[in-house]
N, C-alpha and C positions, 0 to 999 in steps of 0.2 A: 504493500500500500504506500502508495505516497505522500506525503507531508505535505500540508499547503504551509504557506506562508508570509507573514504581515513584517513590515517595516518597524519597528519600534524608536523611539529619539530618545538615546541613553541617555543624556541630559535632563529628563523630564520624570529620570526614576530615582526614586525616596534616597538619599543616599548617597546620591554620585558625586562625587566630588571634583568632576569637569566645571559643574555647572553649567547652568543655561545656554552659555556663549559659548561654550566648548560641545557641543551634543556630537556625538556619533550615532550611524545610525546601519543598522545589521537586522539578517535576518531571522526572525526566531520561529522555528518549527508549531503550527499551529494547527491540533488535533481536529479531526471533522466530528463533527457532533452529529446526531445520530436521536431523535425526539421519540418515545417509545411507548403507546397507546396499551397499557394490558392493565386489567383489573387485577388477574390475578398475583398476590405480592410471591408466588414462590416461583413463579412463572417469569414475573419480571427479573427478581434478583438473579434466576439464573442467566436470563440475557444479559441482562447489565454484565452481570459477572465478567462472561464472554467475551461479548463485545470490548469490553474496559481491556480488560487482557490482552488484546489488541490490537489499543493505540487509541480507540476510539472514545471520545468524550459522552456517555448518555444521560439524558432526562427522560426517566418517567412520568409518565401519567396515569394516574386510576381509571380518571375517565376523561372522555374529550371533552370537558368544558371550556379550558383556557388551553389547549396546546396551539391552536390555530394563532391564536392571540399573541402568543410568547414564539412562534414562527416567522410572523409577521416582523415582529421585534428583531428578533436572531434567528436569520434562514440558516436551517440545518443542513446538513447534508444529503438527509436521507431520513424520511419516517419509515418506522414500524408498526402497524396496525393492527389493533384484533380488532374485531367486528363486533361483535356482541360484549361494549362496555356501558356502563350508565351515561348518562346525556346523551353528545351528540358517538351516532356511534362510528363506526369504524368507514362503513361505506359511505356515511355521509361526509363526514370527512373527509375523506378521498374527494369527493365531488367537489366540495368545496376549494378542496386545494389546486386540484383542474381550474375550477373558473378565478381562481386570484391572481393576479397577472404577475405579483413578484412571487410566487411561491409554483407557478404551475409547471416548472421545467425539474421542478426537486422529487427526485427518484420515489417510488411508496412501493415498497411489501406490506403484503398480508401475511401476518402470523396468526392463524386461525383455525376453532375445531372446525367450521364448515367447511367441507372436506368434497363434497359430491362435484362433477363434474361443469355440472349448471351453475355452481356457485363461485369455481373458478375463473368461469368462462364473465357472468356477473362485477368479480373484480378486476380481471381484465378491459373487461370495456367500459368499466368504470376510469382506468387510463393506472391502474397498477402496472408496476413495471415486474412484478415476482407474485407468487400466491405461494404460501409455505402451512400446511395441514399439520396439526395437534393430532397425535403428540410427535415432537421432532426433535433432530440431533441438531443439537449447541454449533458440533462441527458443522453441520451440513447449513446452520444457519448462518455461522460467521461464512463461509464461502459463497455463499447466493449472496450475501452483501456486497461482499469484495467483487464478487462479478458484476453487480448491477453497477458498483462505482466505478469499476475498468471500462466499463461501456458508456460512460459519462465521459472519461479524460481523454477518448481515442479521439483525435484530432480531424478534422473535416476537412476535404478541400476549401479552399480560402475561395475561389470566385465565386459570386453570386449567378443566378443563372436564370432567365426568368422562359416559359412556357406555356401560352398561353393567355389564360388571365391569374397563372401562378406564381409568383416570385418567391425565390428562396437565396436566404443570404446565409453563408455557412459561417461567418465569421462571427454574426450576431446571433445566430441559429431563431433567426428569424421569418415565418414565411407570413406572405401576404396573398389573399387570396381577391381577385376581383377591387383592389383597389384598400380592400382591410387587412388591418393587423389579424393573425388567427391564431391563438395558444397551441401550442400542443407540449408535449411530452420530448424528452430526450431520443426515447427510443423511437416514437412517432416520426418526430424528425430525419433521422436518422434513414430511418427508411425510407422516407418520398426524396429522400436525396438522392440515395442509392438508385433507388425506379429512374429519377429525373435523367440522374445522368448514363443512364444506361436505356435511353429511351428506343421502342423496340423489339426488346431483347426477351425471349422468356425465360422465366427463372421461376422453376422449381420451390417451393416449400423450405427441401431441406439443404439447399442453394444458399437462399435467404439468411436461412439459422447462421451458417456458418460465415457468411461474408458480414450481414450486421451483429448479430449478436456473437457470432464467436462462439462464445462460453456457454454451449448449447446441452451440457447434461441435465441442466435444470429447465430447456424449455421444449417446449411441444408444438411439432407443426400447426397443432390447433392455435398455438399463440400468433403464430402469421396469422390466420385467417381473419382473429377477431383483431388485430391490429391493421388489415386493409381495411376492414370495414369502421376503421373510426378514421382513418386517412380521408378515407371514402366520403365522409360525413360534414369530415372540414373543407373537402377541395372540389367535390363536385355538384353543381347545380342540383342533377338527378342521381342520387345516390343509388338507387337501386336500379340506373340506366348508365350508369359510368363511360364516360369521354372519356378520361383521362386513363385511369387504375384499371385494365379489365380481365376477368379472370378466361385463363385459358383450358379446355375442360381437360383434364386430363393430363396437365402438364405442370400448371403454377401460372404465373400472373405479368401481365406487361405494361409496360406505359408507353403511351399515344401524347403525342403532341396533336391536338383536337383539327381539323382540315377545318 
């Protein structure tokens, strides 16, 4: 994992004996924090635990009443969510954090017993970037993190590139759609790039997995499909008649520059 990192003005700490006029200024290693939705206390100390273990700063919460609030304040790096906590719960949250424009590109796991397939597929297209089923390994949980954050630092082509009435700017991971700003998600992103500039081209499912996500022990061809169909949601007029994303039967999916 990699260390982000802030500027500090040595001159401006308790003590220093430069003083004001003399400040130096270096860089100091600064932990990702990691915000952590579970009611259950033996549940969460063993995440915390975890996680802590491995560099990473957490804050619990019992239930979702103020974690949104205290996001807002200091964007984390990455939330973990059970679904089923007192106030607001897990899914709603998620949603919430999709439509807040400083918070909607920040990574969400689900750590949760809802466990059935409709319910994965539910947090998915809620715009989770992971879904992790109760009961689970610690290990298995610190490495889905570290995955969904390697898939956050992997670098984009730098030119913007526009299609359409689609623009996309990799440097601000910004896309605009018909003249508007449009949220998405890292991994959202990530993928209508991939399509954009490979316009075309068919590409397979487990294609897909391995060129954007990579780190594919943890995800399921299913996860392509419910991540075009929210691509699909943001970019095309007719979603369920698609210009742009169209699926090819039998094969995997391609992108059209609209005639």
């Amino acid at each position: 994992m990699e260390d982000c990192y802030k500027t500090m003005n040595v001159g401006s700490l308790p003590g220093n004996r430069l003083g004001s006029g003399n400040s130096l200024r270096y860089n100091i290693p600064v932990k990702p924090s990691i915000f952590v939705v579970e009611d259950d206390p033996d549940i969460s100390r063993l995440v915390r635990h975890h996680l802590e273990n491995e560099g990473f700063v957490v804050r619990v919460y019992p239930t979702g009443s103020t974690v949104l609030a205290d996001a807002e304040r200091q964007r984390p790096a990455l939330f973990v969510l059970d679904i089923m906590v007192p106030g607001k719960d897990g899914l709603e949250i998620c949603r919430t954090i999709r439509q807040t424009p400083g918070l909607a590109s920040v990574p969400v796991i689900f750590l949760t017993a809802k466990s059935s397939e409709a319910d994965r597929v539910l947090g998915l297209e809620l715009g989770a970037d992971d879904y992790i089923a109760k009961p689970f390994s610690p290990r298995e949980l610190v490495a889905r993190v570290k995955a969904v954050l390697r898939r956050f630092e992997r670098p984009l082509p730098p030119s913007p590139m526009k299609v359409g009435d689609i623009e996309i700017d990799p440097a601000a991971m910004t896309l605009m759609v018909r003249g508007s700003m449009v949220a998405t998600t890292a991994t959202e992103f990530r993928l209508l790039d991939y399509f954009a500039r490979h316009k075309g081209r068919v590409f397979s499912r487990d294609h897909l997995l391995d060129s954007v996500w990579r780190d594919t022990a943890y995800v399921t061809p299913r996860s392509v499909d419910v991540y075009v169909r929210r691509i699909r949601e943001k970019i095309e007029p007719d979603p369920e008649n698609p210009r742009y994303l169209k699926t090819v039967r039998g094969a995997g999916y391609r992108f059209e520059a609209p005639k």
